[in-house]
CHARMM-style PDB file with segment names, atoms N, HN, CA, C and O in Angstrom:
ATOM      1  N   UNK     1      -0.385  12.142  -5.076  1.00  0.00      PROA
ATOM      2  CA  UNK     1      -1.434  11.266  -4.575  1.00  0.00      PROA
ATOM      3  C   UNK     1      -2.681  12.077  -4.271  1.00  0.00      PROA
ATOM      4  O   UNK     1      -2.664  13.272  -3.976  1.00  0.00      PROA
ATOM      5  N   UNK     2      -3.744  11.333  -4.369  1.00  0.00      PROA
ATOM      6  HN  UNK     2      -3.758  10.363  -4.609  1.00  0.00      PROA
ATOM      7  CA  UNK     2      -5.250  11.819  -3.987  1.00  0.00      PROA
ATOM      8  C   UNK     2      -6.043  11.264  -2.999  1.00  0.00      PROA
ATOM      9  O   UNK     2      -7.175  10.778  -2.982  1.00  0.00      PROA
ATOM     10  N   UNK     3      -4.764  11.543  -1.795  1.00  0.00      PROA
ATOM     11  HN  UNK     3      -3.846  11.937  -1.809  1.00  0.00      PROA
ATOM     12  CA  UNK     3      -5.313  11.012  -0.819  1.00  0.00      PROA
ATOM     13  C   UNK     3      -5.750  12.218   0.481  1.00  0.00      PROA
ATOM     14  O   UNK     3      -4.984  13.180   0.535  1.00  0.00      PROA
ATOM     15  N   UNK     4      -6.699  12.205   1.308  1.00  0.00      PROA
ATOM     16  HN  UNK     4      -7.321  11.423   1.264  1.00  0.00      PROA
ATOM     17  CA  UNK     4      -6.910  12.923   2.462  1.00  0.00      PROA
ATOM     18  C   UNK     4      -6.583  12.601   3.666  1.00  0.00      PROA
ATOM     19  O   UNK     4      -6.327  13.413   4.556  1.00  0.00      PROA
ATOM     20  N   UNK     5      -6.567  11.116   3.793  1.00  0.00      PROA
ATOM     21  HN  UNK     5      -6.775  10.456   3.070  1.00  0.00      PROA
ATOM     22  CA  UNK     5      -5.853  10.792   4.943  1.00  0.00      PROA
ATOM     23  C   UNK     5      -4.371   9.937   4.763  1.00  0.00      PROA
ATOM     24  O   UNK     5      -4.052   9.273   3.777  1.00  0.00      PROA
ATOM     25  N   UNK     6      -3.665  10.126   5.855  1.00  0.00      PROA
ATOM     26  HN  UNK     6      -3.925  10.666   6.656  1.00  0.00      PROA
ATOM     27  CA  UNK     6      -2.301   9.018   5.904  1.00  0.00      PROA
ATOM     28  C   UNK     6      -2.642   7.911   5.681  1.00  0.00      PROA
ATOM     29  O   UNK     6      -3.463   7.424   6.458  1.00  0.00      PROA
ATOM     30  N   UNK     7      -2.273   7.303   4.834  1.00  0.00      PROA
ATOM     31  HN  UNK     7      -1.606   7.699   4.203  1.00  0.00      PROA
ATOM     32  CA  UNK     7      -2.335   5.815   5.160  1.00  0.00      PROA
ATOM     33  C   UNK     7      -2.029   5.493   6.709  1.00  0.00      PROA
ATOM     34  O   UNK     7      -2.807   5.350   7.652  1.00  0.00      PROA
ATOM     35  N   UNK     8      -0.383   5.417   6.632  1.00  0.00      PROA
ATOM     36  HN  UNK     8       0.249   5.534   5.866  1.00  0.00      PROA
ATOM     37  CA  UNK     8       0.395   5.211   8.391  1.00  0.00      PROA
ATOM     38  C   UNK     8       0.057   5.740   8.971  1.00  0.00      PROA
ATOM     39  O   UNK     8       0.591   5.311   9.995  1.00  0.00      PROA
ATOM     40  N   UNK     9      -0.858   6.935   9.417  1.00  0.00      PROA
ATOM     41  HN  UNK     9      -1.291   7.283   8.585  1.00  0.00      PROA
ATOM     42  CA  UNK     9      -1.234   7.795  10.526  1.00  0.00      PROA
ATOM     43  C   UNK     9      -2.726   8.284   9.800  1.00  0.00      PROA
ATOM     44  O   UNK     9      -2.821   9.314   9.133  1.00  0.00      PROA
ATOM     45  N   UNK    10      -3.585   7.573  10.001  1.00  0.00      PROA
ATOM     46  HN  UNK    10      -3.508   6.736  10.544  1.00  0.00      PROA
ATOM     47  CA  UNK    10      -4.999   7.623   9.748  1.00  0.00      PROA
ATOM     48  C   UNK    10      -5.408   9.015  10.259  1.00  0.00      PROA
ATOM     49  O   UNK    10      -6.013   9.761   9.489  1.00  0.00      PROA
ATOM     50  N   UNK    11      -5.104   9.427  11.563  1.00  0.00      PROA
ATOM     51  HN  UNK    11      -4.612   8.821  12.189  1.00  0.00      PROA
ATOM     52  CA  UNK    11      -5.457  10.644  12.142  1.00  0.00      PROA
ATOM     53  C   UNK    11      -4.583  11.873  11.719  1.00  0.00      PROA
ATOM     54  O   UNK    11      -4.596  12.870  12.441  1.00  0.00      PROA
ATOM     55  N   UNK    12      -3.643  11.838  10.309  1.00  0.00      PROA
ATOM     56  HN  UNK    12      -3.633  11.028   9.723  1.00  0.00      PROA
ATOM     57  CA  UNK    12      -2.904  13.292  10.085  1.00  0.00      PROA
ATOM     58  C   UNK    12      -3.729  13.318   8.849  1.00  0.00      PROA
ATOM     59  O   UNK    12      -4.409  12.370   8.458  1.00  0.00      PROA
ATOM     60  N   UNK    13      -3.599  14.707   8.142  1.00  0.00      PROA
ATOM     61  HN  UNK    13      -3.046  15.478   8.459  1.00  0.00      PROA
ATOM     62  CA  UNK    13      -3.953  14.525   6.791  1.00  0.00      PROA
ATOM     63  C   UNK    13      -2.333  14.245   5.684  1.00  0.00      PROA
ATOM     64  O   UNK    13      -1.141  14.399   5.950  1.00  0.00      PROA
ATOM     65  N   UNK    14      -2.987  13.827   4.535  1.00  0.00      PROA
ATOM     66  HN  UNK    14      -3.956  13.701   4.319  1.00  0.00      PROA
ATOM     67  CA  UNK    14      -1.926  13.415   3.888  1.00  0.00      PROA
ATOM     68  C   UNK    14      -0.903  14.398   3.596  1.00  0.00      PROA
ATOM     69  O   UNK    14      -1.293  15.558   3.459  1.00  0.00      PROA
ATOM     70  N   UNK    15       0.028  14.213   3.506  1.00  0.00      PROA
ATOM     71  HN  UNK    15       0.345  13.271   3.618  1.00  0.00      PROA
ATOM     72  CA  UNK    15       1.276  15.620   3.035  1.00  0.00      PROA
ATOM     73  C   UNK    15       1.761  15.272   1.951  1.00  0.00      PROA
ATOM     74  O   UNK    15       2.367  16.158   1.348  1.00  0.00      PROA
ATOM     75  N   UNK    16       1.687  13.863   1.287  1.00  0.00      PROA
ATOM     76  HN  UNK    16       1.195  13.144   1.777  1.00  0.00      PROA
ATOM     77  CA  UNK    16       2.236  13.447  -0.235  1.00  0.00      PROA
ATOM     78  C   UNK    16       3.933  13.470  -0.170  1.00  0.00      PROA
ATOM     79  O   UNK    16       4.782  13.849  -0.977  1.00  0.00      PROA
ATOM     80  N   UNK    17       4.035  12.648   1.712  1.00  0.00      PROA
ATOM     81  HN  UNK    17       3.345  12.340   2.367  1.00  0.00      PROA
ATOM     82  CA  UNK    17       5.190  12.526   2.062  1.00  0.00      PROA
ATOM     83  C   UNK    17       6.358  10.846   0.835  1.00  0.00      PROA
ATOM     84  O   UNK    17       7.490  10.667   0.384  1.00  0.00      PROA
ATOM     85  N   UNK    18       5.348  10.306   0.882  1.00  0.00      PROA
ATOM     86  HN  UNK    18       4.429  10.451   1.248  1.00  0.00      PROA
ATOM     87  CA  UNK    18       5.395   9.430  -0.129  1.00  0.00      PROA
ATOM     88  C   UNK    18       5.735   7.830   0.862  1.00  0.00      PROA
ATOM     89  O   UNK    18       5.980   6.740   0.345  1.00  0.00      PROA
ATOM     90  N   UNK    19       5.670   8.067   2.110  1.00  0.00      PROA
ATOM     91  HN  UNK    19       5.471   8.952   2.531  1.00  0.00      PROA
ATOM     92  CA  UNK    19       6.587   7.073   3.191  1.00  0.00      PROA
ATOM     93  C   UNK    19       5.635   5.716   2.706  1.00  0.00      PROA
ATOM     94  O   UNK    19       6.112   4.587   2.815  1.00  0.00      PROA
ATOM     95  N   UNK    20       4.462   5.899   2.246  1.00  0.00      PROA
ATOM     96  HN  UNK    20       4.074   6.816   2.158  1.00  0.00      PROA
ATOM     97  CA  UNK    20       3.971   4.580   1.884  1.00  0.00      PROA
ATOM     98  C   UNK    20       3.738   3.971   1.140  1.00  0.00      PROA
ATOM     99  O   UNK    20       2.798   3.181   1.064  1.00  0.00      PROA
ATOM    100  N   UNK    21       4.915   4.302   0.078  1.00  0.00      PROA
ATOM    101  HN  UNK    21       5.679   4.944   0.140  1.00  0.00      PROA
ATOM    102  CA  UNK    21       5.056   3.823  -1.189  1.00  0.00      PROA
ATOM    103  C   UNK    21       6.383   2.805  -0.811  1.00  0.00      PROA
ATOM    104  O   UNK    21       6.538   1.725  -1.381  1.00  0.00      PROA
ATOM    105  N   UNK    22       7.072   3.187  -0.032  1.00  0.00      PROA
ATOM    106  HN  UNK    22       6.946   4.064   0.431  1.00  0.00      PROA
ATOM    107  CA  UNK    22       8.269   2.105   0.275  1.00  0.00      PROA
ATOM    108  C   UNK    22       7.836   0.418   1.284  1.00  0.00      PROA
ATOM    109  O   UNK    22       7.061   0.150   2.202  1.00  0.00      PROA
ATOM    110  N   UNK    23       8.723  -0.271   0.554  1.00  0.00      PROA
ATOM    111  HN  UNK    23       9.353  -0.053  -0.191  1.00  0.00      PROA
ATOM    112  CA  UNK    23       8.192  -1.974   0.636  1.00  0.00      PROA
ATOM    113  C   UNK    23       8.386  -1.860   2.641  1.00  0.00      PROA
ATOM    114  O   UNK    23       8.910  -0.980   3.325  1.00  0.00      PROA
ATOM    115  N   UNK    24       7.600  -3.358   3.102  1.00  0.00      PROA
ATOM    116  HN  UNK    24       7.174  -4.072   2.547  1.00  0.00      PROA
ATOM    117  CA  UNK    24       7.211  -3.308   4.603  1.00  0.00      PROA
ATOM    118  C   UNK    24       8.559  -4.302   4.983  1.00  0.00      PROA
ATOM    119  O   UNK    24       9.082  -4.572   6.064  1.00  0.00      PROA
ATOM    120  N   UNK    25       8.858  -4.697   3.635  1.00  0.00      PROA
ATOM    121  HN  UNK    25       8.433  -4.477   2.757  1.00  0.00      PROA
ATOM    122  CA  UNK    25      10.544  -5.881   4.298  1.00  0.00      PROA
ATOM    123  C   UNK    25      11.859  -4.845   4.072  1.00  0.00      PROA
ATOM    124  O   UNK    25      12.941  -5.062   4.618  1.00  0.00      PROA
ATOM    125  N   UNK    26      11.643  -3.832   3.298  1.00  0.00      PROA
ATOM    126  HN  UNK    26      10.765  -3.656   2.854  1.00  0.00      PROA
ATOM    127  CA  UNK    26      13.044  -3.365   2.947  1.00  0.00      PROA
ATOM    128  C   UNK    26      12.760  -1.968   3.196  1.00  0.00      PROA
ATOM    129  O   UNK    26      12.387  -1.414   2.161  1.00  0.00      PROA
ATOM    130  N   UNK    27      12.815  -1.031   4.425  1.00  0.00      PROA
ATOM    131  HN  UNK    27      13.118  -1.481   5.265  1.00  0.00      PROA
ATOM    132  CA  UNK    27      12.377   0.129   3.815  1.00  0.00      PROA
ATOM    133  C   UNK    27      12.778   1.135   2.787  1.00  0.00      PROA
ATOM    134  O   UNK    27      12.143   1.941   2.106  1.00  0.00      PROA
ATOM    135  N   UNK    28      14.338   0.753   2.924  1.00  0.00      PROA
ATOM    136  HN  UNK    28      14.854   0.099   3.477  1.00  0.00      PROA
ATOM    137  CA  UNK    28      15.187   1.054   1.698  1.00  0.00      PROA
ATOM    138  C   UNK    28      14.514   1.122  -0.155  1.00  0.00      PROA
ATOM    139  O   UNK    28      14.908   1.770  -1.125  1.00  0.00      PROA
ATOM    140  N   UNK    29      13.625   0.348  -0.024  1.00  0.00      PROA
ATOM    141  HN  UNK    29      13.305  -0.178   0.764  1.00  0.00      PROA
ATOM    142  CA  UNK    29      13.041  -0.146  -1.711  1.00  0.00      PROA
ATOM    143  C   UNK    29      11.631   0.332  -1.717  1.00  0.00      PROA
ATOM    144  O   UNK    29      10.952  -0.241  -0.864  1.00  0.00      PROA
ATOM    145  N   UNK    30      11.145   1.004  -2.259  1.00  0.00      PROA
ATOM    146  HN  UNK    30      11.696   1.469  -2.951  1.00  0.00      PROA
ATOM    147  CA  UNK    30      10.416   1.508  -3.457  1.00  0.00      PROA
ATOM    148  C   UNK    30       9.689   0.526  -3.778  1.00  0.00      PROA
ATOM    149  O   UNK    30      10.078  -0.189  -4.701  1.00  0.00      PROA
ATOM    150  N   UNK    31       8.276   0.189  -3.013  1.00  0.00      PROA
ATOM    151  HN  UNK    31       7.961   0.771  -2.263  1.00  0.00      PROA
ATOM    152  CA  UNK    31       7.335  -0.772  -3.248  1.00  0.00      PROA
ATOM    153  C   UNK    31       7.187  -1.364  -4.968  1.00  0.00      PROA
ATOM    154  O   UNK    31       6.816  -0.488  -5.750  1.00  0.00      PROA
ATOM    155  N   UNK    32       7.456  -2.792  -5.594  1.00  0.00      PROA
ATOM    156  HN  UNK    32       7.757  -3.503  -4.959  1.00  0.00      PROA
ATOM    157  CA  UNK    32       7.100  -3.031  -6.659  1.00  0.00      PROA
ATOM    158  C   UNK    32       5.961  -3.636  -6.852  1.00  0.00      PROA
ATOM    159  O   UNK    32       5.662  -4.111  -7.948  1.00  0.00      PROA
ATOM    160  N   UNK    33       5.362  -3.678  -6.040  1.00  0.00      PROA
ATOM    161  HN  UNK    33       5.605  -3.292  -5.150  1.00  0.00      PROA
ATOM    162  CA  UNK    33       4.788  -5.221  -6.175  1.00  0.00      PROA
ATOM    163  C   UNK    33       5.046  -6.788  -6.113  1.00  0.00      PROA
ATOM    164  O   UNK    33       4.350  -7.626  -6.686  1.00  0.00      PROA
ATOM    165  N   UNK    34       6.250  -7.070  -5.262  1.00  0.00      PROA
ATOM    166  HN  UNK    34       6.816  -6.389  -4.797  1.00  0.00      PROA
ATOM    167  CA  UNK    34       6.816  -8.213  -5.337  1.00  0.00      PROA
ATOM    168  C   UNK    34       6.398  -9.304  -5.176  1.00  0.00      PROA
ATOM    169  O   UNK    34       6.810 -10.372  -5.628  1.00  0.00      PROA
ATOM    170  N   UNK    35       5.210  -8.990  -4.249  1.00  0.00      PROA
ATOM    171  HN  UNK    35       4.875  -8.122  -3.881  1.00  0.00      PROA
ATOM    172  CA  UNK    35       4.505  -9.803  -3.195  1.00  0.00      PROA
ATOM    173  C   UNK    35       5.566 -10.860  -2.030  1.00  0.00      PROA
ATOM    174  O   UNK    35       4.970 -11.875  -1.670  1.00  0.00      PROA
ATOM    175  N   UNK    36       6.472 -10.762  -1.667  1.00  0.00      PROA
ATOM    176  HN  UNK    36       6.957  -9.937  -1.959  1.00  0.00      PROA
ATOM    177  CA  UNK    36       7.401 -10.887  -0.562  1.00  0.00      PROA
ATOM    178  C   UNK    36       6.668 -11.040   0.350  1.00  0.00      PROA
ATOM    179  O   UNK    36       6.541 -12.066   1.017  1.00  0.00      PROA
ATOM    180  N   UNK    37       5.943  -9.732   0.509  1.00  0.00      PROA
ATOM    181  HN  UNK    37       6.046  -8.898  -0.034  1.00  0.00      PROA
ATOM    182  CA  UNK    37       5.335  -9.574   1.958  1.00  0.00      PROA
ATOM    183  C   UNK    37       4.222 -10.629   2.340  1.00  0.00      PROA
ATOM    184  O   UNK    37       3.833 -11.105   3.406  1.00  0.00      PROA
ATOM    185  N   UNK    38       3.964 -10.749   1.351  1.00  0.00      PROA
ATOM    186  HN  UNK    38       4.280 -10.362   0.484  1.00  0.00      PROA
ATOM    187  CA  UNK    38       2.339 -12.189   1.735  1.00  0.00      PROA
ATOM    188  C   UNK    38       3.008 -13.061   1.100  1.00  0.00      PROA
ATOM    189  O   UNK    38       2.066 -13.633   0.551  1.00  0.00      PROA
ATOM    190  N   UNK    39       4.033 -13.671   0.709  1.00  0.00      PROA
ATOM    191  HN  UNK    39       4.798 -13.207   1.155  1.00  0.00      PROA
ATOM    192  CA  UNK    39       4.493 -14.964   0.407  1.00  0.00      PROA
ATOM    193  C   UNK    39       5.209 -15.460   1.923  1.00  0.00      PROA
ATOM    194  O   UNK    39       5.844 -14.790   2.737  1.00  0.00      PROA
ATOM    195  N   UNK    40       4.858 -16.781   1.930  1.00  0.00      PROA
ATOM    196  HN  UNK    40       4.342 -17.325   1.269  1.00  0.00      PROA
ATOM    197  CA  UNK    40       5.644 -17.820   3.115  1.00  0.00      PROA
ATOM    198  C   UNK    40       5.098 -19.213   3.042  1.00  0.00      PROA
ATOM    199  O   UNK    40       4.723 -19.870   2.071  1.00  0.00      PROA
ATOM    200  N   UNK    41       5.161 -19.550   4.571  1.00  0.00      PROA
ATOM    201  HN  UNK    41       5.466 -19.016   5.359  1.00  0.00      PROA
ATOM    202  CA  UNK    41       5.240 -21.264   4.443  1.00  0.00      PROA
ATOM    203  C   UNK    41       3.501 -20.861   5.176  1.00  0.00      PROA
ATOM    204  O   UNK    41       3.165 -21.691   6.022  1.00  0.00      PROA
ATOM    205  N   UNK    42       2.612 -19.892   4.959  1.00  0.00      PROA
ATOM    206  HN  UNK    42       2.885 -19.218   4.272  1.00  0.00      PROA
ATOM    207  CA  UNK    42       1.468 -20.365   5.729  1.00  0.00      PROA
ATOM    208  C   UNK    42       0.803 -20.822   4.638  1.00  0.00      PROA
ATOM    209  O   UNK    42       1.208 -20.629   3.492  1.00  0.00      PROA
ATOM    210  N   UNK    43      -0.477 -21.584   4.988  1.00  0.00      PROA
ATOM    211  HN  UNK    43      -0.806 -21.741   5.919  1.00  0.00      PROA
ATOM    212  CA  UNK    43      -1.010 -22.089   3.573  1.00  0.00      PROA
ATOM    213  C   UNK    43      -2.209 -20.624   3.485  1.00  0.00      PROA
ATOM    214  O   UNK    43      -2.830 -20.433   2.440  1.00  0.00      PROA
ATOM    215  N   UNK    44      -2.386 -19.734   4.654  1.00  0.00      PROA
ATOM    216  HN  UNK    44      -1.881 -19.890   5.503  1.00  0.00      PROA
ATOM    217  CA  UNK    44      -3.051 -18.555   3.707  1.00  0.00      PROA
ATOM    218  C   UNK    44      -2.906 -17.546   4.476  1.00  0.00      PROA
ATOM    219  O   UNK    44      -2.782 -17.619   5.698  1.00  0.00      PROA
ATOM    220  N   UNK    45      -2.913 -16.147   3.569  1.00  0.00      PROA
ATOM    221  HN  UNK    45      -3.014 -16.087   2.576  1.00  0.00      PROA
ATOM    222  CA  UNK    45      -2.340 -14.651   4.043  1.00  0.00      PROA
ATOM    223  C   UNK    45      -3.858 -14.010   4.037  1.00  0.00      PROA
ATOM    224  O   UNK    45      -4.766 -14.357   3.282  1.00  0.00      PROA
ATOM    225  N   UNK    46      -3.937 -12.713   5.335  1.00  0.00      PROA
ATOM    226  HN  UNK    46      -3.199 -12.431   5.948  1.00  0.00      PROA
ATOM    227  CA  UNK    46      -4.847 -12.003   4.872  1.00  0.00      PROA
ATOM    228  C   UNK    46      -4.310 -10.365   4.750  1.00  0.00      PROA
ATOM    229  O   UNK    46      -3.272 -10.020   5.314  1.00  0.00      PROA
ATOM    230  N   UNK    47      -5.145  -9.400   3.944  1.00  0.00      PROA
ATOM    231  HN  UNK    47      -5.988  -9.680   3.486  1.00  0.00      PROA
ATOM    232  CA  UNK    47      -3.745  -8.416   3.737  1.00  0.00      PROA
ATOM    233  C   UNK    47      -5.729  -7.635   3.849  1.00  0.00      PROA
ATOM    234  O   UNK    47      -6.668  -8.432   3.861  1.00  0.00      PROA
ATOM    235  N   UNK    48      -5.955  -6.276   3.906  1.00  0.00      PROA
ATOM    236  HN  UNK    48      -5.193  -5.629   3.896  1.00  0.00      PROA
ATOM    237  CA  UNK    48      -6.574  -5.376   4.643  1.00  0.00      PROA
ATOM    238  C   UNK    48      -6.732  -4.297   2.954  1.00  0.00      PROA
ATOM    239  O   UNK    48      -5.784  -3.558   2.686  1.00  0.00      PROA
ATOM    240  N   UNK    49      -7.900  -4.339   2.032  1.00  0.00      PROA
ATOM    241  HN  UNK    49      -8.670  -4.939   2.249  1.00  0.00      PROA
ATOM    242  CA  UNK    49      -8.352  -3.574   0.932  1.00  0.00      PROA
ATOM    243  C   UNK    49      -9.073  -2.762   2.281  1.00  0.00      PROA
ATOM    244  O   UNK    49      -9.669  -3.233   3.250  1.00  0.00      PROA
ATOM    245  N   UNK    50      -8.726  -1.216   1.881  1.00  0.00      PROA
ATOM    246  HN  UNK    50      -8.241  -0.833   1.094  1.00  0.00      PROA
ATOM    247  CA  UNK    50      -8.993  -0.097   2.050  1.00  0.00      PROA
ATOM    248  C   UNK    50      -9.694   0.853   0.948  1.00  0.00      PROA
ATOM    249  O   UNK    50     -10.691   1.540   1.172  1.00  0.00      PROA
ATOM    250  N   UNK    51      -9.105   0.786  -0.103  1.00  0.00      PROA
ATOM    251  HN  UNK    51      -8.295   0.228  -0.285  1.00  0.00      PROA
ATOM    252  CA  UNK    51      -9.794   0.921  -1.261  1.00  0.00      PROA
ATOM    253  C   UNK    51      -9.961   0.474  -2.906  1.00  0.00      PROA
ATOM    254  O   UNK    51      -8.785   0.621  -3.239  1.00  0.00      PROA
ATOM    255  N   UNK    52     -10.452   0.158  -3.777  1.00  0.00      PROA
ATOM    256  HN  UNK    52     -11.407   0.039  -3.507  1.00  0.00      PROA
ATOM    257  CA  UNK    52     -10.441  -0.282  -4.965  1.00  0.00      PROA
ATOM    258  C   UNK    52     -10.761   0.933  -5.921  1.00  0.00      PROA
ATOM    259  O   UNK    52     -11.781   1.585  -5.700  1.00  0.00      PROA
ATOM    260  N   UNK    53      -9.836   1.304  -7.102  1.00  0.00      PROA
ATOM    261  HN  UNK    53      -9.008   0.774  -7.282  1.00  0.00      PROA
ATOM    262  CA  UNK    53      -9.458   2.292  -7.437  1.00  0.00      PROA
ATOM    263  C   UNK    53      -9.749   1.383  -9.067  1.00  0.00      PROA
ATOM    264  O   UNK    53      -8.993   0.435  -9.283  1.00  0.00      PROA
ATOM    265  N   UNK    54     -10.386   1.579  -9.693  1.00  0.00      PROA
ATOM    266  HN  UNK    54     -10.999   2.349  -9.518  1.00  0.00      PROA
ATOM    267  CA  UNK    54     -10.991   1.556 -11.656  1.00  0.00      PROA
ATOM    268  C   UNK    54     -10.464   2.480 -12.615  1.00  0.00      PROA
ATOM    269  O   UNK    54     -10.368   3.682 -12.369  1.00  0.00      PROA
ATOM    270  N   UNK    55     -10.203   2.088 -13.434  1.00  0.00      PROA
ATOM    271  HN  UNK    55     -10.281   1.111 -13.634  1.00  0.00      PROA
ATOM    272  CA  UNK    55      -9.490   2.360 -14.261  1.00  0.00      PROA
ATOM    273  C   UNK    55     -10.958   3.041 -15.147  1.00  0.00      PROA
ATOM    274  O   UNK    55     -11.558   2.058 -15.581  1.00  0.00      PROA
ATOM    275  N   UNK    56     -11.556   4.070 -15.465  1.00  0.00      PROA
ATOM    276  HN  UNK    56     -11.069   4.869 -15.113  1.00  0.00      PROA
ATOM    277  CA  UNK    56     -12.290   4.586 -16.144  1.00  0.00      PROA
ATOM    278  C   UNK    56     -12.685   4.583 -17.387  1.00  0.00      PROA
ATOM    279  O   UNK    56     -13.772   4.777 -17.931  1.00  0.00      PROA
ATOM    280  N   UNK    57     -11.310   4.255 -17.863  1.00  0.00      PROA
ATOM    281  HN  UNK    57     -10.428   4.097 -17.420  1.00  0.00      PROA
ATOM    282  CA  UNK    57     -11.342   4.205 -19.506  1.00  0.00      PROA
ATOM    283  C   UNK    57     -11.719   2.511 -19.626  1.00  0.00      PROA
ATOM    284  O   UNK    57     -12.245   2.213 -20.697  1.00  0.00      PROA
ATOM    285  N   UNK    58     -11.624   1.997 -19.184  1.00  0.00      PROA
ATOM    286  HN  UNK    58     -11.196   2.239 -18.313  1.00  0.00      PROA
ATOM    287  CA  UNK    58     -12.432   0.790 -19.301  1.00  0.00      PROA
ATOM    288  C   UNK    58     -13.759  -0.058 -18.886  1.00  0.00      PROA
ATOM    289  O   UNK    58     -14.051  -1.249 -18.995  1.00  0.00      PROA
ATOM    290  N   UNK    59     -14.423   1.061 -18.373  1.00  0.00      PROA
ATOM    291  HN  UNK    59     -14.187   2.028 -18.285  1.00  0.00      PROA
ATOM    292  CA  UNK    59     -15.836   0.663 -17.621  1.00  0.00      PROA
ATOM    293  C   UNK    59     -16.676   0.690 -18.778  1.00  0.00      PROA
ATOM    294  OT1 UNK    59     -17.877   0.441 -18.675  1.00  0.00      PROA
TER     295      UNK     59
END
């Protein structure tokens, strides 16, 4: 990763521990993208962009 700060601990620098790649319902699982976490019975979720990351070869 090319990150400088923790995600989970904003105030460490990153160690490329990897702890925030695992899902927020299972910690057991290896984030897929399931969307689990923002699916339910509300009629709307709000979830927190930190950053937006482009794909280069396509600009």
């Amino acid at each position: 990763m090319d990150r400088k700060n923790c995600i989970l601990e904003p105030s460490n620098a990153c160690n490329d521990c990897n702890d925030c790649l695992f899902c927020d319902l299972d910690p057991n699982k290896e984030c897929d993208n399931c969307m689990e976490c923002i699916e339910g019975d509300s009629q709307f979720r709000g979830i927190k962009i930190d950053e937006v990351h482009y794909d280069e070869q396509n600009q």
